[in-house]
C-alpha angles and dihedrals in degrees: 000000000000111000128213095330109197116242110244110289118254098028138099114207115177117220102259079061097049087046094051094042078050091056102038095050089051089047094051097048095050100265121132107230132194131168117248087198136279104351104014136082114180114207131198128193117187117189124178100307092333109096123188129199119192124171107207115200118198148182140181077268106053153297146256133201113213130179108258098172145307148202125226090350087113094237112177105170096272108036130033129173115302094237086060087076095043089056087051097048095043080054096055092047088051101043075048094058094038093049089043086054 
C-alpha cells in the first residue's frame, strides 16, 4: 500500500487533475481505471492468470493505493506475492510523473 502520497510540490491541480493523471497513469501502465465516484479511482491490473484490485482515494492534497482484493497472488492477510508490490510501486512512480506534467 502506498499511504497519503503527497501531490507533486508547487502545483495546484484541481480534482478533477489529480483524477485524470490517476486515470492516465493507471491506463499507461496496463490497468484498467474507472472512477467510484469524487475522491476514488479503482484499478485493476490482470496479468496472465494474477488479478489486482486497488481503490485509490485522492484529494488536491494527495493520494493513497490500498489493496482492495486479488486472485492466485497467495494473500493471506498478512503476505501477498511479491510482484504485487512491484505493480504498485510501478503505479505510484507513474501517477507521480502524470500529476508533475
Amino acid at each position: 500500500n502506498v499511504t497519503e502520497a503527497a501531490l507533486p510540490s508547487g502545483k495546484q491541480l484541481s480534482m478533477k487533475d489529480v483524477e485524470a493523471g490517476i486515470l492516465r497513469a493507471g491506463e499507461k501502465l496496463g490497468w484498467t481505471m474507472r472512477a467510484l465516484k469524487p475522491g476514488e479511482v479503482q484499478g485493476t491490473l490482470a496479468l496472465r492468470t494474477h488479478i489486482a484490485v486497488v481503490t485509490i482515494p485522492y484529494s488536491q492534497k494527495g493520494y493513497s493505493i490500498v489493496y482492495k482484493s486479488s486472485e492466485n497472488l497467495n494473500y493471506d492477510g498478512n503476505q501477498i506475492h511479491s510482484n504485487y508490490n512491484g505493480w504498485v510501486q510501478n503505479l505510484e512512480r507513474r501517477i507521480n510523473v502524470e500529476l508533475a506534467n
